[in-house]
ROPAKE-343733 format. One record per residue (C-alpha): residue number from 0; residue in three letters; chain; x, y, z. Coordinates in nm, 3 decimals. Example, Ala and Ser with C-alpha at 12.3 -4.5 7.8 and 13.67 -1.06 7.14 Angstrom:
+-----+--------+--------+---------+---------+---------+
: num : residu : chaine :       u :       v :       w :
+-----+--------+--------+---------+---------+---------+
:   0 :    Ala :      A :   1.230 :  -0.450 :   0.780 :
:   1 :    Ser :      A :   1.367 :  -0.106 :   0.714 :
+-----+--------+--------+---------+---------+---------+
# end
This chain:
+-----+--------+--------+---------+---------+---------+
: num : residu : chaine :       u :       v :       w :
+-----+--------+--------+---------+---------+---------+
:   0 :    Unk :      A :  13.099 :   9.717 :   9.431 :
:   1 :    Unk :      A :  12.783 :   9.510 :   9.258 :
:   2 :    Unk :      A :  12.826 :   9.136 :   9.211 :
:   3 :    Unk :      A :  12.935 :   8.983 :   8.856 :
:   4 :    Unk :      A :  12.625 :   9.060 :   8.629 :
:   5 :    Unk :      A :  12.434 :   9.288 :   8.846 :
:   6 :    Unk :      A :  12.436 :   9.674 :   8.803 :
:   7 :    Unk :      A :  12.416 :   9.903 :   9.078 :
:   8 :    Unk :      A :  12.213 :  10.191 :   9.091 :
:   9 :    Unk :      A :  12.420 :  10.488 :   9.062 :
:  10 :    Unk :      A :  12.401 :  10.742 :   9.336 :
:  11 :    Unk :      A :  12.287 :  11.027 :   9.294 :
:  12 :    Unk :      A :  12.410 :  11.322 :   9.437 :
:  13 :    Unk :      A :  12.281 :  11.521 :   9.730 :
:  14 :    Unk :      A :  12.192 :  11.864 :   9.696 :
:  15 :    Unk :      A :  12.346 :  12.109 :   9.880 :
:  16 :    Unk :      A :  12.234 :  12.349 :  10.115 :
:  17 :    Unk :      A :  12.332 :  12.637 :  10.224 :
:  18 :    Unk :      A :  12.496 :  12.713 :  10.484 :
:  19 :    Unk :      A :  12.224 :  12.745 :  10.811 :
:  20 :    Unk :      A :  11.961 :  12.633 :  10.659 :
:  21 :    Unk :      A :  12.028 :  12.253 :  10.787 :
:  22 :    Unk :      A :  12.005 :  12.411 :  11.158 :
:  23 :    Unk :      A :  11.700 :  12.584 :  11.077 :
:  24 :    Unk :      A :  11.527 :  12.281 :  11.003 :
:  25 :    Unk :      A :  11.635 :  12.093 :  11.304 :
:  26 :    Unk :      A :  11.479 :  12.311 :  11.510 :
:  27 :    Unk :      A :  11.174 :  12.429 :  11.327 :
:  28 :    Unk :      A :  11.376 :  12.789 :  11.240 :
:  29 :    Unk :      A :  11.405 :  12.896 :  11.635 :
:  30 :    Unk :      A :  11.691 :  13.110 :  11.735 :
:  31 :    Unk :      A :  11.825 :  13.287 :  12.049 :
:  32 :    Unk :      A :  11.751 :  13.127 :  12.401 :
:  33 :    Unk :      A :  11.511 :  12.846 :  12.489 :
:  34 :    Unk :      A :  11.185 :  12.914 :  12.563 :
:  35 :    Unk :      A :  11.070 :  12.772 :  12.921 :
:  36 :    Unk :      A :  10.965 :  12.447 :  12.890 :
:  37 :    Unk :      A :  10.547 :  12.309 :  13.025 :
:  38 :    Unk :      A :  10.503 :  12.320 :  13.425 :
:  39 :    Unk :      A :  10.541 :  11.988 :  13.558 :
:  40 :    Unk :      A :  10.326 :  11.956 :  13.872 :
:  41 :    Unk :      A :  10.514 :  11.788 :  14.154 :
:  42 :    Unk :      A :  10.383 :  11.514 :  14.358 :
:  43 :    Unk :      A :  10.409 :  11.694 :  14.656 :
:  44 :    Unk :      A :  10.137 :  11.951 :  14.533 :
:  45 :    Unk :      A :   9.876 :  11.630 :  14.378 :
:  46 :    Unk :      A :   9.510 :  11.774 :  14.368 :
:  47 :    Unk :      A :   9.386 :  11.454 :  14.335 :
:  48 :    Unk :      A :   9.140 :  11.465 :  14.691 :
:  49 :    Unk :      A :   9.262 :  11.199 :  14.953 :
:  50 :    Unk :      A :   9.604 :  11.137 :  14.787 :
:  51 :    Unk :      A :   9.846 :  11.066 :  15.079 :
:  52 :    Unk :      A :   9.588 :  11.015 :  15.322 :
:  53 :    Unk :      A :   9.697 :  10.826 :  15.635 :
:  54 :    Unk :      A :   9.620 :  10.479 :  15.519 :
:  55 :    Unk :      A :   9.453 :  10.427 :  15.847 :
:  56 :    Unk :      A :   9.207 :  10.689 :  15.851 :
:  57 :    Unk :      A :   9.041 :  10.514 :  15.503 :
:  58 :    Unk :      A :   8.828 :  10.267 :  15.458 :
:  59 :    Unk :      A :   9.053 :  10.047 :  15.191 :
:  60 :    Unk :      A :   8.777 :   9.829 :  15.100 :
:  61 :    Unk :      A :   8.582 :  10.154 :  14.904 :
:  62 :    Unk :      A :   8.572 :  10.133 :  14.522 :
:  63 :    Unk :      A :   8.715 :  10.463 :  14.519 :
:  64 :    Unk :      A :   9.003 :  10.392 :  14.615 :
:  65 :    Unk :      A :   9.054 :  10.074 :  14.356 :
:  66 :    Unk :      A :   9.389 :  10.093 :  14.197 :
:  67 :    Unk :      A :   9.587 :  10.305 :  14.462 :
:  68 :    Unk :      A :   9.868 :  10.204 :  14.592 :
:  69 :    Unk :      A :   9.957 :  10.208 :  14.995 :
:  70 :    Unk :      A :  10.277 :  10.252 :  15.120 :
:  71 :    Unk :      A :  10.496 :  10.255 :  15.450 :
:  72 :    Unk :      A :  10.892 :  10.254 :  15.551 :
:  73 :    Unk :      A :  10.940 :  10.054 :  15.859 :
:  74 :    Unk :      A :  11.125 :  10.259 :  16.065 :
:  75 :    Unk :      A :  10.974 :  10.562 :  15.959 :
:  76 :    Unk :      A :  10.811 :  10.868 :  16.189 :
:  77 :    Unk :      A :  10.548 :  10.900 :  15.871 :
:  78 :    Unk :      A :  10.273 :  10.676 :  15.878 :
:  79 :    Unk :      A :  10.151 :  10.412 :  15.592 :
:  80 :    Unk :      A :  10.000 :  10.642 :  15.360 :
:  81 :    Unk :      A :   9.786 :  10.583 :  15.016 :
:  82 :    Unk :      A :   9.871 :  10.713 :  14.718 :
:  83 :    Unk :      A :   9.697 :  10.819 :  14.416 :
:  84 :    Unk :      A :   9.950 :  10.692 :  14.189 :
:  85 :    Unk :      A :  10.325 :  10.556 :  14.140 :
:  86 :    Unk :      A :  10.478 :  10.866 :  14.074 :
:  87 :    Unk :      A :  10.249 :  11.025 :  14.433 :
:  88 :    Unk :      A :  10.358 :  10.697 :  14.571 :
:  89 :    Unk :      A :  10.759 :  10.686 :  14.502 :
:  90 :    Unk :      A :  10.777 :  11.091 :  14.663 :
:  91 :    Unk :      A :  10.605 :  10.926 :  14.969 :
:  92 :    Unk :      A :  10.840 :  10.690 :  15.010 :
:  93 :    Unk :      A :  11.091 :  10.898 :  14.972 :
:  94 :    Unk :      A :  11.013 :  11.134 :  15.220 :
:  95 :    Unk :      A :  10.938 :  10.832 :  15.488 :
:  96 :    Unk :      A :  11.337 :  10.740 :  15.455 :
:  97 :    Unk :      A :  11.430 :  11.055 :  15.490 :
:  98 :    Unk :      A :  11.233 :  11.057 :  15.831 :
:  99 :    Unk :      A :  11.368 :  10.727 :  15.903 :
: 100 :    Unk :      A :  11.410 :  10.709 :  16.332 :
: 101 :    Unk :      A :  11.800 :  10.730 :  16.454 :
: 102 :    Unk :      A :  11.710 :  10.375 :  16.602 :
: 103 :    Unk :      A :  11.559 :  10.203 :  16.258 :
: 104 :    Unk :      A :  11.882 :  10.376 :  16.064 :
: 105 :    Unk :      A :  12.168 :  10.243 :  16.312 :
: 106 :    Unk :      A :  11.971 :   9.894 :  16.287 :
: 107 :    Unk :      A :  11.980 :   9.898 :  15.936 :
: 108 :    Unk :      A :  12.372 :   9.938 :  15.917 :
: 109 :    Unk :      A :  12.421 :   9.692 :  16.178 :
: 110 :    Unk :      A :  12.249 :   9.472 :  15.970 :
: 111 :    Unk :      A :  12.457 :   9.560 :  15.647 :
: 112 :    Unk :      A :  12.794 :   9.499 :  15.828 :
: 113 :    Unk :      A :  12.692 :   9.191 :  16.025 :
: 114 :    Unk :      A :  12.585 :   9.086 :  15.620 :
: 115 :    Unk :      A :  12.915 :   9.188 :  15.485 :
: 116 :    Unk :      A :  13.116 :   9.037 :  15.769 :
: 117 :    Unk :      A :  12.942 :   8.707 :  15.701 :
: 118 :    Unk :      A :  12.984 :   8.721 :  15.327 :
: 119 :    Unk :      A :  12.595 :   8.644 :  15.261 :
: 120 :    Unk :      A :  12.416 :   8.902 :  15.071 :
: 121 :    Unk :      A :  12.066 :   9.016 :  15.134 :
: 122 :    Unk :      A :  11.914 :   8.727 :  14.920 :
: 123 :    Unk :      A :  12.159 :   8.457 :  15.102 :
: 124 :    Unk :      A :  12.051 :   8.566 :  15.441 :
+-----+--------+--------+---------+---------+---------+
# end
């Protein structure tokens, strides 16, 4: 409802469409099944050259090499490593837990229930 002395604008009324024709536009007028959508390369198959090079065997002070990130689990079997980039750098350290030694991984819940059975947490410790 307008306020005393103003008039609204009437509405006007929407046209109607028949029926399909609003799903055709959503969707550009596909049908049937999905097409297959672009290849996403995975990190584990980078082509950029000296991605996940043992960080050790690299000379970290090189230009080249500006920007990259290097990264290491303690604990792990896998050596610190550099990476090309965040998303080459987060599958790294991924797969360095997952090799995580039997000694580093009963350490680290040791640690966790000695926390929780003093009531600290990690940043009170």
């Amino acid at each position: 409802m307008a306020a005393p002395g103003f008039t609204a604008p009437k509405k006007k009324a929407a046209r109607k469409k028949p029926a399909g024709q609003a799903e055709q536009e959503w969707n550009g007028g596909a049908y049937g099944m999905p097409q297959p959508g672009r290849l996403i390369e995975t990190p584990g198959a980078c082509t950029t050259p000296r991605c996940g090079a043992k960080a050790d065997t690299l000379d970290e002070t090189a230009p080249a090499l500006a920007g990259w990130t290097r990264a290491g689990v303690y604990g792990s079997r896998e050596p610190d490593r550099v990476w090309c980039s965040g998303r080459c750098a987060a599958y790294g350290i991924a797969l360095a837990e997952l090799r995580l030694t039997i000694t580093a991984r009963r350490k680290a819940e040791a640690a966790r229930k000695r926390q929780a059975a003093s009531g600290k947490g990690p940043a009170d410790a």
